[in-house]
ZAMARGU-4260 file (C-alpha; in steps of 0.2 Angstrom, whole numbers, plus 5000, padded with zeros to 4 digits):
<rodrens>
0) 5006/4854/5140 | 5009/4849/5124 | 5021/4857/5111 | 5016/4867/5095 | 5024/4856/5083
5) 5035/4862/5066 | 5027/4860/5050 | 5036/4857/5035 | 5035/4856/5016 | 5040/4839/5009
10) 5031/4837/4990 | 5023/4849/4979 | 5012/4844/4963 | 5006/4858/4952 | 4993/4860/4935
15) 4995/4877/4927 | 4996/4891/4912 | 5018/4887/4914 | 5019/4870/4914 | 5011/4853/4920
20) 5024/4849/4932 | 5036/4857/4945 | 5051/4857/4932 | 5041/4865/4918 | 5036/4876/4929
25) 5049/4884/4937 | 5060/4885/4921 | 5046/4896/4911 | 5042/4906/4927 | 5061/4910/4931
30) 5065/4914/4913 | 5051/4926/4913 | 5039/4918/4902 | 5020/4920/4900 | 5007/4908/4902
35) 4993/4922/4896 | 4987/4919/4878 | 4970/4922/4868 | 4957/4911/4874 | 4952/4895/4865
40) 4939/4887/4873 | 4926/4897/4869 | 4921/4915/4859 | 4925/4932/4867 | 4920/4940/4852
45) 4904/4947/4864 | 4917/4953/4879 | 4928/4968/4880 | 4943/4955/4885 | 4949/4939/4875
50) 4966/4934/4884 | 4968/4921/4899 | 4979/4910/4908 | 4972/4894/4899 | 4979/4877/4900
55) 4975/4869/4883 | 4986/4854/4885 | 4979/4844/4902 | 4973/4825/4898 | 4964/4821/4915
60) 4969/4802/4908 | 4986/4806/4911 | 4981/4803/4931 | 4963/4797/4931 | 4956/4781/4922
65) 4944/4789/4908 | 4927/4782/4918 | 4932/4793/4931 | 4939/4806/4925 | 4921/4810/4915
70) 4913/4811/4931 | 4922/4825/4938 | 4925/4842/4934 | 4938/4850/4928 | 4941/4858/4944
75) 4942/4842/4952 | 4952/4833/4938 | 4965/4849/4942 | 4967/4846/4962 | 4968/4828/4961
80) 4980/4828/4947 | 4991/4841/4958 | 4989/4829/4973 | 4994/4814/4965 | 5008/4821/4960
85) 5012/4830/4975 | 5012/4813/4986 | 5022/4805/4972 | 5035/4819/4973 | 5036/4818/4991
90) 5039/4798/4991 | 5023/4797/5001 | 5018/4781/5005 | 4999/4780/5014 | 5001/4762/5016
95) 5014/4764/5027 | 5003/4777/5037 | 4987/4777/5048 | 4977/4784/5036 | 4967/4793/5050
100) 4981/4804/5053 | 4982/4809/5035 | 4970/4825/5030 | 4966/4836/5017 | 4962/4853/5015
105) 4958/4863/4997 | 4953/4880/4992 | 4940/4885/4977 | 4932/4901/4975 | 4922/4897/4963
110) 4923/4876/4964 | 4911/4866/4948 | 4902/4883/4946 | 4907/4880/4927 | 4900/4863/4925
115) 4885/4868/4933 | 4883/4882/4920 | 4885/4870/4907 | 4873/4858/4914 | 4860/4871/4914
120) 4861/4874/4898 | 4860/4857/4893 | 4844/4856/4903 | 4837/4869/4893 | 4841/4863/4876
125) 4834/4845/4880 | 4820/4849/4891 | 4829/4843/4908 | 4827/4826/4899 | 4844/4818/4899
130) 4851/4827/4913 | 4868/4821/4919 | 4866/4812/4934 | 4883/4817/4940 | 4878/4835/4941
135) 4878/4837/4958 | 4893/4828/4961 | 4903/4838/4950 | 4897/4855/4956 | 4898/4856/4976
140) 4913/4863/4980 | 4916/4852/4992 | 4921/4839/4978 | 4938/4845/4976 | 4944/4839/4993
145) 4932/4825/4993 | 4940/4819/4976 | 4958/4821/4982 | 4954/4811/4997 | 4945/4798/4986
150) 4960/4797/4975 | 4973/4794/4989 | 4963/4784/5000 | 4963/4797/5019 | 4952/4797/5030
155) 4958/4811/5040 | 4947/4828/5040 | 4946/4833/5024 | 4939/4852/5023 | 4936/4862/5008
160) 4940/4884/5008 | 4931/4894/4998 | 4933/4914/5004 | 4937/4919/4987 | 4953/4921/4980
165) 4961/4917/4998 | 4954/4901/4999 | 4969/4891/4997 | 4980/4903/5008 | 4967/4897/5020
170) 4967/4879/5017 | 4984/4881/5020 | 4984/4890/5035 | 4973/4877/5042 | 4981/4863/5039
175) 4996/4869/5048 | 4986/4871/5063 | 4979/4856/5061 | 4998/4849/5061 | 5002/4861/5073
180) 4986/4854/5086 | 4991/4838/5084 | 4975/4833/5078 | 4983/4826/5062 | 5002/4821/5056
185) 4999/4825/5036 | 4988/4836/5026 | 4988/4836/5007 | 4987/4854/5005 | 4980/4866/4990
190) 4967/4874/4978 | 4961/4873/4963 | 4951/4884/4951 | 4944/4882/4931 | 4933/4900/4931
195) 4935/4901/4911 | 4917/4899/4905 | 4909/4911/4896 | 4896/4916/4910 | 4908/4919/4923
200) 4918/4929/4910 | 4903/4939/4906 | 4900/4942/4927 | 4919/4947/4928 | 4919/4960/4910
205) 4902/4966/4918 | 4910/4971/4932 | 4924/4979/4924 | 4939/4969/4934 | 4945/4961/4918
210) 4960/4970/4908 | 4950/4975/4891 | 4957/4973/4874 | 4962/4990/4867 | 4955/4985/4847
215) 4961/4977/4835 | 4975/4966/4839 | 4982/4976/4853 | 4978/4967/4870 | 4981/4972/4887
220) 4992/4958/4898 | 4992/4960/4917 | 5004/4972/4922 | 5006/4973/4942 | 5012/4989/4949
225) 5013/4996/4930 | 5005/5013/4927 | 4996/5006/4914 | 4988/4992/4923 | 4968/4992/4917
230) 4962/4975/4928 | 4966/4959/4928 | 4966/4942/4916 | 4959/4925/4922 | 4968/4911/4924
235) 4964/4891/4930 | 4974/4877/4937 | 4979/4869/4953 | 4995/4866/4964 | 4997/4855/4978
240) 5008/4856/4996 | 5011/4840/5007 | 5013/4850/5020 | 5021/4836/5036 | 5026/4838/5055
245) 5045/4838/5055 | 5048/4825/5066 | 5036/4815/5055 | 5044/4818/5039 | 5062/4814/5046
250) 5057/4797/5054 | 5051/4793/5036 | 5067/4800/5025 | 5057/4812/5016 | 5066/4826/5006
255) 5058/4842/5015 | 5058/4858/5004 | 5055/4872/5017 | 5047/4875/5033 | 5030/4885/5035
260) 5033/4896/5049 | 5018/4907/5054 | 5002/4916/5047 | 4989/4927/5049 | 4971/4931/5042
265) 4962/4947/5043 | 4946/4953/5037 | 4940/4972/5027 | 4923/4972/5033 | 4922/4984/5019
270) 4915/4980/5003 | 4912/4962/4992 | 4919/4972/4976 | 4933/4984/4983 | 4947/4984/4995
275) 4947/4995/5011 | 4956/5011/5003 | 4963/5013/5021 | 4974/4995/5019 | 4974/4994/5037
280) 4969/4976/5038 | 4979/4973/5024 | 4994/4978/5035 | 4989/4971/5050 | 4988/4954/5040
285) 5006/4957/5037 | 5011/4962/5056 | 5004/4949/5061 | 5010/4937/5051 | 5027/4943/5055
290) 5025/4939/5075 | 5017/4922/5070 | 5033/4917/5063 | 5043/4926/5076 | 5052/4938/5063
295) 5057/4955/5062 | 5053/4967/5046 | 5074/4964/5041 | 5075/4946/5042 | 5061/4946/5028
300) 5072/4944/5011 | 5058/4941/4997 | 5039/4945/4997 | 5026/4938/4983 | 5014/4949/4983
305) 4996/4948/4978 | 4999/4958/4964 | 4983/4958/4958 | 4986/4972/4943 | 4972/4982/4948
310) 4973/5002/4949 | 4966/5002/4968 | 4973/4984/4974 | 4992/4988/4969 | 4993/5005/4979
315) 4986/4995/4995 | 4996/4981/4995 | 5012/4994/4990 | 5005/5005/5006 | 5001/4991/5017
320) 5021/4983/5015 | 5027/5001/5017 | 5017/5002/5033 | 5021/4986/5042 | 5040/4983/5035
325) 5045/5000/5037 | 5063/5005/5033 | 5065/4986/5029 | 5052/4989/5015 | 5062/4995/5002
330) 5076/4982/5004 | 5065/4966/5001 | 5063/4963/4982 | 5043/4960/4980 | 5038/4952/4964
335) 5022/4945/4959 | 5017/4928/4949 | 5001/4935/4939 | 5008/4944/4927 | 5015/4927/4921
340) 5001/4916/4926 | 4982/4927/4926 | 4972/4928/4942 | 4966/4911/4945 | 4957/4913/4960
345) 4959/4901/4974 | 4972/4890/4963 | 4985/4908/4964 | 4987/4905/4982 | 4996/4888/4976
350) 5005/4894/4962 | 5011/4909/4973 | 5018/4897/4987 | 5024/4883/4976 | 5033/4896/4966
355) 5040/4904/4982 | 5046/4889/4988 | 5056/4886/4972 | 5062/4904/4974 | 5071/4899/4989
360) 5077/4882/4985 | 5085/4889/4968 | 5089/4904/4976 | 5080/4915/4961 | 5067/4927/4961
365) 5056/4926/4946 | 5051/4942/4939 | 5035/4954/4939 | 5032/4952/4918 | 5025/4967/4908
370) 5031/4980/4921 | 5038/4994/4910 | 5031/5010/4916 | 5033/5010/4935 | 5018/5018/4945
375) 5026/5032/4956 | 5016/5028/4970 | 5022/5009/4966 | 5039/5012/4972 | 5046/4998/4980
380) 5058/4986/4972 | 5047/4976/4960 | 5059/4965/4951 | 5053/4971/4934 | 5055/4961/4921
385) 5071/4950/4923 | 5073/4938/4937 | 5086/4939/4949 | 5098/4929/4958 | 5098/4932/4977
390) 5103/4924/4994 | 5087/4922/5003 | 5082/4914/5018 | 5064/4919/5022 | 5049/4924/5012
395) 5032/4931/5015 | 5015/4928/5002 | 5002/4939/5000 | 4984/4934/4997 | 4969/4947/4997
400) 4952/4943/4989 | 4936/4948/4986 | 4928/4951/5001 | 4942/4958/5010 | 4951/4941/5016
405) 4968/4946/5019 | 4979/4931/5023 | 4999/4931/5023 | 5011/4916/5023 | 5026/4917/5031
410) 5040/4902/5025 | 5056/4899/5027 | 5070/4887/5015 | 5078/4872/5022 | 5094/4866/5018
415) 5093/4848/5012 | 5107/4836/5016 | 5120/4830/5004 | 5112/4811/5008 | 5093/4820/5001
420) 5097/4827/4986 | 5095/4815/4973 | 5078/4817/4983 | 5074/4836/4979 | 5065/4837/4968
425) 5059/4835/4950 | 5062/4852/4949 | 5081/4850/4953 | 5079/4836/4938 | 5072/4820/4949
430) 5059/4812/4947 | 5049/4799/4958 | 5042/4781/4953 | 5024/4782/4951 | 5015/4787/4965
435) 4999/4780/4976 | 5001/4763/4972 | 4987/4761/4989 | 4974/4771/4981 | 4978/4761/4962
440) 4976/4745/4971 | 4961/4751/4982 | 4949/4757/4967 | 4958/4755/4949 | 4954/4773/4944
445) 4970/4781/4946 | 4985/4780/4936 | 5000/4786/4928 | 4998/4782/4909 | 5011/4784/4900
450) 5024/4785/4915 | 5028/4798/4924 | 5045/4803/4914 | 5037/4802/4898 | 5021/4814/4901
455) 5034/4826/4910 | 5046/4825/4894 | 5030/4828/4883 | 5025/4842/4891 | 5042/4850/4890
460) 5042/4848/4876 | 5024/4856/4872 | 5028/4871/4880 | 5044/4874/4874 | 5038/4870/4858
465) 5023/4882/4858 | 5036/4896/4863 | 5047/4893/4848 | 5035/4893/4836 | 5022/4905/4840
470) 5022/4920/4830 | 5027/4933/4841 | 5015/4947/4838 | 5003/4934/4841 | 5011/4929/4860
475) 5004/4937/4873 | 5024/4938/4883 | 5041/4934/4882 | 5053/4920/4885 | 5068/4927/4883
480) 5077/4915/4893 | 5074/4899/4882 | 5087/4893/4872 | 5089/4888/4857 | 5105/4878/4861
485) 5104/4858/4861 | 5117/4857/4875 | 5108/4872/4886 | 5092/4861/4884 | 5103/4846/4892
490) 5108/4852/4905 | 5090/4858/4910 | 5081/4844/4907 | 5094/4829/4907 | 5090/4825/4888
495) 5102/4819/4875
</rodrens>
């Protein structure tokens, strides 16, 4: 009989309201910075909500050759962009790979949803003369793996999740089994999501999930576990995982980040809107994820939790950890990413295990933003605020979505070898050569314009930039933890 095998995380790419790379990212999240900000891409004068997660300075030619890249939706422009740099940042060369042993498995919840809407509309106002013959292309969901896999040439499985906003804790859960079964050696691992389009914005405010301005210029910001927290604020984007059999990644030299350990997925039953009050699944999800992994409730030392911000979600996750962690409950810091970052559906998965992954690597919990006013019922330790420094070895993600798909991750850090680090990662301050030099070579589309380096500095740069000089009534958090000093900003980034 054969033996499960250990999967392992060896790259991670990432598109999001924080940052268009790992290093960009990971500094504005730990610093507790927001990536939430008034929309700009179209009017929310007609909604009771104006405030998203919105990336406003993604150039899909920074990846993708300009022919290409107008074929494709956003969405797709997002998970290809994440995977190319995710395979670049784990040194992944598919020419020295059997391609068949390579696969790749996203999540979308709601996939080229957004391009299909605009499509209609353009239908109507020329008659469905004109009509984009991409169309179709662009809106199955199934176009963000198929994308990826066009863009880095596999011809392993290549399976698109979309269970709502769990779809990429899914994807990921899958393609460790897939490692696990044998049946594959690789999977390029993630999710993707750009929801912000004014009729899925009207669907959300019609349904009374998004947080809702207050008048005037007072706005309300996600605010997880918060008394005051009203709903939730969108967000779009992508991340990446190259999730690898261990044996695999060591025969190759590949730096390896951490080590996916277990998971489990449980089902409501209960409504399409609403969460089973009772958070028994939601529980079970996290008991069960726990045996997967072959932990105990004290050997857990950080848990990102869903954190969804809503009034009914927050006290069911808080019940649900309380439940199956017991005493250990109120030990484990629990933070959660969306305050920083909006719900972007199937893409928070990504952001939530990327970000955990850093967590453990740097040794640093980033903070739940905007939590100022507890919920009494919310009382476990929430790392409001401020980020903290902690020893930590294993950590466990929540995901719940709509529909009552309850999936947990359970991930543990490696320690990587003095002769690896220059290795790990650009987040520690390297950066790999350009990546997927195969799939440049096999179809001329995909590229790295200017290089890698430069569109990194660039857009350090932009988001530093737009912190500084924002007006600060008019910014949506805080980023209390960029400095100002010229020497601080070296050592971060290695500039001079």
């Amino acid at each position: 009989m054969r033996q499960h095998r250990r999967v392992v995380i060896t790259g991670m790419g990432i598109v999001s309201p924080l940052g268009l790379d790992l290093r960009t990212f990971w500094y504005l999240l730990s610093k507790g910075c927001s990536g939430i900000k008034p929309i700009t891409s179209f009017d929310t004068s007609p909604f009771s909500a104006s405030l998203a997660g919105e990336i406003t300075d993604f150039d899909p030619t920074d990846f993708i050759q300009p022919k290409k890249a107008r074929r494709m939706g956003r969405v797709s422009q997002f998970a290809v962009a994440s995977a190319l740099m995710a395979s670049r940042d784990a040194a992944l060369n598919l020419d020295q790979e059997d391609r068949h042993r390579v696969g790749v498995c996203f999540g979308t919840s709601v996939g080229g949803l957004k391009e299909a809407f605009e499509a209609h509309d353009s239908m109507l106002a020329k008659q469905y003369k004109h009509t984009n013959p991409f169309t179709m292309t662009t809106t199955f969901p199934n176009a963000v793996s198929a994308e990826v896999s066009i863009a880095l040439g596999t011809h392993g499985e290549c399976e698109t999740y979309s269970i709502g906003c769990s779809s990429t804790a899914n994807a990921i859960g899958r393609a460790y089994d897939l490692i696990r079964s044998h049946d594959v050696d690789i999977v390029i691992a993630g999710g993707a999501e750009a929801p912000l389009h004014p009729t899925i914005f009207s669907a959300m405010d019609a349904g009374r999930t998004l947080a809702p301005d207050q008048g005037g210029t007072i706005r309300n910001l996600p605010r997880p576990f918060d008394q005051a927290r009203c709903g939730i604020v969108l967000g779009e984007g992508a991340g990446c995982l190259i999730l690898e059999e261990q044996q695999h990644a060591e025969r190759r030299g590949a730096p390896i980040y951490a080590e996916l350990e277990g998971w489990a997925f449980t089902t409501d039953a209960y409504s399409m809107a609403r969460p089973d009050e009772t958070g028994k699944e939601h529980r079970r999800a996290i008991e069960c994820a726990l045996s997967s992994a072959h932990w105990f409730p004290e050997e857990v030392d950080y848990i990102n939790a869903c954190g969804l911000g809503t009034v009914e979600l927050d006290l069911i996750e808080t019940m649900a950890i309380k439940q199956a962690m017991g005493a250990a409950a109120y030990r484990v810091p629990v933070s959660s990413f969306k305050a920083a970052l909006g719900h972007a559906f199937a893409a928070s998965g990504a952001f939530q295990l990327i970000g955990t992954v850093l967590a453990l690597q740097h040794q640093f919990i980033p903070p739940t933003l905007h939590l100022t006013q507890p919920d009494p019922q919310c009382d476990l330790d929430y790392v409001a605020r401020i980020g903290r420094a902690r020893a930590m070895q294993r950590a466990m993600i929540n995901s719940f979505g709509f529909g009552g798909k309850n999936i947990v991750i359970a991930v543990s850090r490696v320690d990587v070898p003095v002769s690896q680090q220059e290795l790990v990662h650009e987040s520690l301050g390297t950066y790999h050569e350009p990546l997927a030099a195969a799939a440049l070579a096999k179809s001329g589309h995909y590229d790295l314009r200017p290089p890698a380096t430069l569109i990194e500095t660039a857009h350090e740069l932009r988001a530093l930039n737009a912190y500084r000089s924002s007006d600060a009534n008019d910014r949506s958090g805080v980023c209390a933890g960029v400095s100002e000093n010229t020497a601080d900003r070296r050592e971060v980034y290695g500039t001079s």
